[in-house]
Legacy VTK file of the C-alpha trace (Angstrom):
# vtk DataFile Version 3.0
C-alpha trace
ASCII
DATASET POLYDATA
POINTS 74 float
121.906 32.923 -32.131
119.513 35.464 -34.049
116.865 33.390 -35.326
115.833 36.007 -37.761
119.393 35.595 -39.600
118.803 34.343 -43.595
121.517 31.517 -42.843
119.236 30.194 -39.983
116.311 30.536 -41.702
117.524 28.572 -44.422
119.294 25.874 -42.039
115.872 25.353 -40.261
113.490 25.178 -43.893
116.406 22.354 -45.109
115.739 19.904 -41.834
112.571 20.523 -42.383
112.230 19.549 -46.202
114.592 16.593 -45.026
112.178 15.633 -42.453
109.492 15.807 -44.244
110.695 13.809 -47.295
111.753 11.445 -44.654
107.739 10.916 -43.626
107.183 10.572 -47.228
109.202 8.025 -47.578
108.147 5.859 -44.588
104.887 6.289 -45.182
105.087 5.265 -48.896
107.379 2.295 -47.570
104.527 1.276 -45.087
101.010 2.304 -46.697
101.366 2.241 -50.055
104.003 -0.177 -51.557
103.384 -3.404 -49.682
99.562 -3.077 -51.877
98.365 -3.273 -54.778
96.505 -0.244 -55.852
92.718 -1.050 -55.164
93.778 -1.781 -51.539
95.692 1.186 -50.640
93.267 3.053 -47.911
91.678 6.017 -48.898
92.047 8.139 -45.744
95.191 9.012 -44.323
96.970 6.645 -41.486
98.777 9.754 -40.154
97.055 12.087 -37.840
98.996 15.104 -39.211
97.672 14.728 -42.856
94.049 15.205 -43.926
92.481 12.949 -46.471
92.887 15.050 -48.722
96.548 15.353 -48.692
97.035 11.624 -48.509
94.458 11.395 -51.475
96.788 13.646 -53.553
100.086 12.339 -52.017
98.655 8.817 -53.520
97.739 10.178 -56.926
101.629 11.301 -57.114
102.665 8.110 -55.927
100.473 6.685 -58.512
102.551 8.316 -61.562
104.696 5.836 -63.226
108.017 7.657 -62.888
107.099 7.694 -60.020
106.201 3.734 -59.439
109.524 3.164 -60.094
110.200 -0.600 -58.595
107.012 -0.532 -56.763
105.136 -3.619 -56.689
101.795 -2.286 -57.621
99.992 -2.860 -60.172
98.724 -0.468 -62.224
LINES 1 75
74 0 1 2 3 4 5 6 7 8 9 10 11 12 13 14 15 16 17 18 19 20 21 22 23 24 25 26 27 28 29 30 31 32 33 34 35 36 37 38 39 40 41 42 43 44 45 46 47 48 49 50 51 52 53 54 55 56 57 58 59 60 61 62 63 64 65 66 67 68 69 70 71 72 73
């Protein structure tokens, strides 16, 4: 398999947009909707995310479209 190949590069940058929406999701599911917004923490619970990317990953969880059925309170 030549790993170079465009159809292998773009098989390997789908999983990984899959996995990584996947981690989205779970952490969303785990650290963000089960709280109201003045409780979700403000550093990250994941080791491979700084603050700052959880800060920001909140602030677009934060948007109503996105809030969606979430149970937080705005």
């Amino acid at each position: 398999m030549d790993a170079s190949a465009a159809p292998v590069r773009m098989a390997c940058a789908d999983m990984m947009k899959s996995a990584i929406r996947q981690q989205r999701h779970r952490l969303k599911k785990k650290y963000f909707n089960p709280y109201p917004l003045h409780l979700v923490t403000k550093t990250s619970p994941a080791k491979s995310m700084t603050n700052e990317q959880w800060i920001h990953l909140v602030q677009h969880w934060k948007n109503p479209k996105k809030m969606g059925s979430s149970p937080n309170i705005l």
